[in-house]
Structures are given as structure tokens and as C-alpha cells.
N, C-alpha and C positions, 0 to 999 in steps of 0.2 A: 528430580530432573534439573537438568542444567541449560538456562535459554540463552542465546546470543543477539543481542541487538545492536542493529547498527542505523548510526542520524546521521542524518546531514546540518541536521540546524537543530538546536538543543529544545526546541519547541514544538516541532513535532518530534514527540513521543508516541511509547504504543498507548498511551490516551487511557480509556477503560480496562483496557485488556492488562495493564501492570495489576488493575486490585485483582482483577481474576489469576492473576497470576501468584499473586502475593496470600492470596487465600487460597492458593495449592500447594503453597511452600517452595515454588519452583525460585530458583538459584539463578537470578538475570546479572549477563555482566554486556553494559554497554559500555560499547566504543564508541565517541565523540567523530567521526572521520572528519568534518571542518575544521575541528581544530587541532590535526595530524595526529591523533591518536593512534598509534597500531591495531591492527586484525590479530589478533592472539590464535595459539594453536586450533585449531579446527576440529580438532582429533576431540577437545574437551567436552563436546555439547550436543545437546541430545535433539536440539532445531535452532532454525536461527532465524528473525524477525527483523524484514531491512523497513525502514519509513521512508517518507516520504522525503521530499528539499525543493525549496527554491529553482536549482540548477535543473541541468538538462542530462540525458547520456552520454551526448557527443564533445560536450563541453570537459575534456580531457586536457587541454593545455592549461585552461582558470585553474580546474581542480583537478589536478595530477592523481589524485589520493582515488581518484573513479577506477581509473585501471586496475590494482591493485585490489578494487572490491569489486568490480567484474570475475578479478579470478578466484578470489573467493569464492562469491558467488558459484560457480560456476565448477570449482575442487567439491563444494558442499551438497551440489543438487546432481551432479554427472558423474563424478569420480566416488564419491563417499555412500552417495545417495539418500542421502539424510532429508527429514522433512523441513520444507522452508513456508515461509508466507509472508507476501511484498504487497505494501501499499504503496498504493500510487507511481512515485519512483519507485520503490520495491520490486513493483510489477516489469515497470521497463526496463530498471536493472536484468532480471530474470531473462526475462523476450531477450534481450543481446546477448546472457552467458549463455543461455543454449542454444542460440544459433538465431534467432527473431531478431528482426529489427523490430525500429523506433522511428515516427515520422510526425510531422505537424499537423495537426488536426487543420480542417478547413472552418470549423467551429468548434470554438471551446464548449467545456461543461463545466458550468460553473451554476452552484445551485442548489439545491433540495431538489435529488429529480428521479425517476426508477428507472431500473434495469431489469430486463427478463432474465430469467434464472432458464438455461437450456437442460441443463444437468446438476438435477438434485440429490447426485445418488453420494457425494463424498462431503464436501463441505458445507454445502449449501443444504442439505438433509435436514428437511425441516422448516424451510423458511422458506417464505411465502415467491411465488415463480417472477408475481410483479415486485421487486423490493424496491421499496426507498432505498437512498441512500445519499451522502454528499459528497456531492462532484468536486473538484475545481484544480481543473486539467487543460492543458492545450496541445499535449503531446500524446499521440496513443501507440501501443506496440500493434506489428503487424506483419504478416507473414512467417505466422511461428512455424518449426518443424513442423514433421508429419505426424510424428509422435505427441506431439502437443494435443491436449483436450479444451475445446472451446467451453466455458461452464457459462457467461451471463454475454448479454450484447444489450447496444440500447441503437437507437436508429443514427445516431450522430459518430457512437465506437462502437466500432463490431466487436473486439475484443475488451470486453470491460471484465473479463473474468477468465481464465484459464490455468490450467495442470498442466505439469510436467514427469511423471515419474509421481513421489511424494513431495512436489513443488507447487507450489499455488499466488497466483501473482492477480488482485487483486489492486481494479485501476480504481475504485472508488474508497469513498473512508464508509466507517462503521464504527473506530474506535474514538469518536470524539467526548469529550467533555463541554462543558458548559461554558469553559475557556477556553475552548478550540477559534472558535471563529475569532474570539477579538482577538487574539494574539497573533492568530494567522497573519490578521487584516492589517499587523505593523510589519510584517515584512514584505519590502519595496515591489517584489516582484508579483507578488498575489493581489496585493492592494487593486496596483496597474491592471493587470487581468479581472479583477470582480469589477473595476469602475467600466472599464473598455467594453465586456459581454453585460455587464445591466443596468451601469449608466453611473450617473455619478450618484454619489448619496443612497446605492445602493447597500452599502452594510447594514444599517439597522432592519430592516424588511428582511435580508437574508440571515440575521443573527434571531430573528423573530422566529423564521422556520424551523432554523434548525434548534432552537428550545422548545417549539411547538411540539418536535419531531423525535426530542431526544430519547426519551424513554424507548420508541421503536426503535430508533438506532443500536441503544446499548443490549435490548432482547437481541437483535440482532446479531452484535459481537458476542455473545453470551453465547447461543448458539453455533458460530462458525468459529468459538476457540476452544469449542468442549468438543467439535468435530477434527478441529486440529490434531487437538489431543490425544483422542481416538488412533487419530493415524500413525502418531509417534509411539 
């Protein structure tokens, strides 16, 4: 199998889920999109994996290079029907290519924190209804189609999990490493956001969690990439 990844910042990556991938022999070609990379034929690949970024959806003048992965986006889950799965940005990307918007949280999630799982019958098959997971979001998608399946919610975002077709947009992470949080924690815009929702001098507390937490996390991706899989 042949996977398509697409970053906005060369640090988030698909995290855990590249060795699950690398231990199935699947064929990843990432495209860099910050640094003007192209979206390659479409036609080639068997799903495609968007990450997360810094930036916003709307933010289309800064980074030109969104539009163009909207309709990606959007040729691959509507047109082609192919299977997808979006983190964080991933997910909001998705919510706008099939018709959803994207709006500002009145409170961020930023954190070690669970979501109820609504619907375990496709991806989530398997995994626990209350799941942990790490947050660290300010924007949430919201008023998907009709067609759209609500799968996880937590009481701050109603949509912290949802289907489209064989599309799945996935507002929280699950794929971290043990160098997720510091690296995260040097880009300006995250930084501002973890100090603003838990104060200053909150990283070492929140990097404590999520090593407390890691092993559930990666069971976790373990589980929703072998479900992936399944679907593809």
C-alpha cells in the first residue's frame, strides 16, 4: 500500500503511527506544504494522512498553499472516495472540504484530557468510550453535512471526532511520541496557547502527563490505525 502525508510544519509528524506503518511495509510519500512542496497525483495512493500546523483554515492569504490542499482534500474524500484521516488541522481541513465549517473555541483544550467515544463501530472499535487523549486546540470544526457521522464529543467540543464517507477527522492527537510535547512547546504559536489555558510554567506538569500517559496513547493509535486499515 501506498500512504500520502501531508505537514504543515515538519514536526508534526504522523508520530507513532510512521513505525506502525514502517512495520507494514506501506510506501509513505510526504509533502512538506510550508515549504511549497507539491500535492502529487492523487490517483497514486491507497489513503492519505493530513497533520496537524500552527495555522488556522481561514488563514488562506499567509499560506496560499491551504487552498490547493482543501481541494485535495476534498478530489480524495468526495470525488475519488478514498480513505482519509486528519489530525487536529487534518480534521478541520476535512469539516471545510466537505462542506463543515471551522470556528473559535470559546475555550481551548489544551491538556491530557477524555472524550466520549459516541460511535465505536468503525474506528474507535475497541477502545475505551471515555478515552484519553491530547488536546491542544482553539479552533473546532462545526456544522458538518448531514451525511457526516458525529463518532467522539467532549463537553468544551462537540465534534472532536467525526466520518465522512471512508473519511475520519480526528480533532485530538493519539499519535505522539515522547518528543511531541517539547518540540511542540518551541513553536511560538502553541507555546502562547499552553501558557494562556494553564498558566505560565505550565509545560513541565503537562509533559509529565503526557509520559505518564504515553503507553495508553500509543495502544490507542495502535488500535485506530489497524482500524484504518481494515477500512482501506
Amino acid at each position: 500500500m501506498k500512504f500520502l502525508v501531508l505537514q504543515h510544519i515538519n514536526i508534526e509528524h504522523p508520530g507513532i503511527f510512521l513505525k506502525f506503518m514502517k512495520e507494514d511495509n506501506i510506501k509513505i510519500d510526504t509533502v512538506e506544504l510550508d515549504e511549497n512542496e507539491k500535492i502529487p497525483n492523487l490517483d497514486l495512493y491507497d489513503a492519505m494522512i493530513v497533520m496537524g500546523g500552527p495555522m488556522d483554515t481561514w488563514q488562506e492569504e499567509t499560506y496560499p498553499w491551504l487552498k490547493p490542499e482543501k481541494e485535495a482534500i476534498h478530489k480524495f474524500v468526495c470525488v475519488n472516495k478514498k480513505p482519509y484521516l486528519g489530525l487536529c488541522l487534518g480534521a478541520q481541513l476535512l469539516s471545510e472540504a466537505v462542506g463543515g465549517k471551522v470556528r473559535k473555541m470559546k475555550t481551548p483544550e489544551i491538556g491530557v484530557l477524555k472524550v466520549s467515544v459516541t460511535d465505536d463501530k468503525s474506528i474507535f472499535k475497541g477502545l475505551n468510550k471515555d478515552l484519553k487523549v491530547l488536546q491542544w486546540h482553539s479552533y473546532e470544526a462545526h456544522d458538518l453535512p448531514d451525511n457526516a457521522n458525529l463518532l467522539a464529543s467532549s463537553p468544551e467540543c462537540k465534534v472532536q471526532a467525526f466520518s465522512f464517507d471512508k473519511a475520519f477527522g480526528l480533532q485530538f492527537h493519539v499519535e505522539q511520541t515522547n518528543k511531541t510535547v517539547p518540540e511542540w512547546a518551541c513553536v511560538p504559536e502553541y507555546k502562547s496557547a499552553l501558557e494562556k489555558t494553564l498558566g505560565e510554567n505550565a509545560l513541565e506538569k503537562f509533559k509529565r502527563d503526557v509520559e505518564q500517559n504515553l503507553n495508553l496513547f500509543n495502544d490507542s493509535a495502535k488500535i485506530i490505525y489497524k482500524n484504518f486499515k481494515k477500512i482501506i
